[in-house]
C-alpha positions in Angstrom: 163.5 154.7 52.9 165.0 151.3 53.8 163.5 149.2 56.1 165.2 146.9 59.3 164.3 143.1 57.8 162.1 142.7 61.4 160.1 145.9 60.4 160.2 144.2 56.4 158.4 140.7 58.1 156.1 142.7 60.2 155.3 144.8 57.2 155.1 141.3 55.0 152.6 139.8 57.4 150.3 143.0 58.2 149.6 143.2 54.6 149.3 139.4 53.6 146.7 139.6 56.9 144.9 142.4 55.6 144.7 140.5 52.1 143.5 137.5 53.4 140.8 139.7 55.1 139.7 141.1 52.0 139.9 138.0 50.0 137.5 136.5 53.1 135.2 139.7 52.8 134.5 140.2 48.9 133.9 135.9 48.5 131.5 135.8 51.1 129.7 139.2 49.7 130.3 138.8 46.3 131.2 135.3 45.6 134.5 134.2 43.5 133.7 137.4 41.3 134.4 139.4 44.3 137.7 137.7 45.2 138.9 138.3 41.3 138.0 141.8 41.5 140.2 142.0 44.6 143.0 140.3 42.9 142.0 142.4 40.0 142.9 145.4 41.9 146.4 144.5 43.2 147.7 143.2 40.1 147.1 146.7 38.2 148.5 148.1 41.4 152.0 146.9 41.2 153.4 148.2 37.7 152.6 152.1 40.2 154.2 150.2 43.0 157.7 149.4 41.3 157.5 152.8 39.8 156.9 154.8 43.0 159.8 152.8 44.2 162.0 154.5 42.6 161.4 157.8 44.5 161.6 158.5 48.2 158.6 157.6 49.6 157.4 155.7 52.6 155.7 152.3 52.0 152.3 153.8 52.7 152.5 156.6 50.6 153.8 154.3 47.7 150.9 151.8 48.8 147.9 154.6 48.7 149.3 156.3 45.6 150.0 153.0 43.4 146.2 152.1 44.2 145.0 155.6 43.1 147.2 155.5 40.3 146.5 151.9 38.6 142.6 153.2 39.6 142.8 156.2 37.1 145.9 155.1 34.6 145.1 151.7 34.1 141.8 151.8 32.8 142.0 155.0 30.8 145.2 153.2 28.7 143.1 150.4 28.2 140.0 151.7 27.3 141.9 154.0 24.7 143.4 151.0 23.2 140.5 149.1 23.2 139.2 151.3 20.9 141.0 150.0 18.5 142.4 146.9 19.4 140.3 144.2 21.1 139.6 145.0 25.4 141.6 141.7 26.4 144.8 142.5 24.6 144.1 145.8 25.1 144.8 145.1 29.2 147.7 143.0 28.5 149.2 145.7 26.7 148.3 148.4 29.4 150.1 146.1 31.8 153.0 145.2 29.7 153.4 148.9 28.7 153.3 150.0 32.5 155.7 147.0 33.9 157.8 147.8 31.1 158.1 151.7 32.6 158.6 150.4 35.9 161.7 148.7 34.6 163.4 151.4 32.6 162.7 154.0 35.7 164.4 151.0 37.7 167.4 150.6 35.5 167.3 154.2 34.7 168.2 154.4 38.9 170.2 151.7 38.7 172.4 153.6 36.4 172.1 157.0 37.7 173.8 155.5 40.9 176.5 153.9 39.1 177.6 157.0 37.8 
């Protein structure tokens, strides 16, 4: 599904809106632990995000299913290496090993359309 560029800004701004909100919400509960947990979230939510764009789904399917995926995918790689490698590199290498997927499924598209 490609988007207009109006409905792309509209799109732009209702989320960055919605962030801010959140951002707002979790430091006034929680503090500045509250707003890195929120960041915490997003950034293990776009390796799924790039991935799921590579298939033909709306942007609030990709949205909900990259957040239930980087929920359950994420930490299950990491905690799996972190037993046996140390939890901090162990999340950089979950990440590295999911952005890295999300670019061979984008080239892997890339040629597929070429062809």
């Amino acid at each position: 599904m490609s988007l207009k560029n109006n409905d792309l800004k509209e799109l732009i701004i209702f989320l960055s809106v919605i962030l801010l909100a959140m951002l707002i919400f979790s430091f006034v509960l929680f503090g500045f632990t509250g707003v890195r947990v929120v960041i915490g979230i997003i950034f293990i939510s776009i390796p799924f995000y790039f991935m799921l764009n590579n298939f033909g789904l709306n942007e609030g399917e990709k949205f909900v299913f990259s957040a239930l995926l980087g929920f359950t995918l994420f930490p299950s790689l990491a905690y799996l290496l972190g037993l046996v490698i140390s939890f901090r590199i162990a999340i950089a290498a979950a990440f590295m090993a999911f952005v890295g997927i999300a670019i061979v499924l984008m080239k892997y598209k890339n040629l597929k359309k070429a062809a």
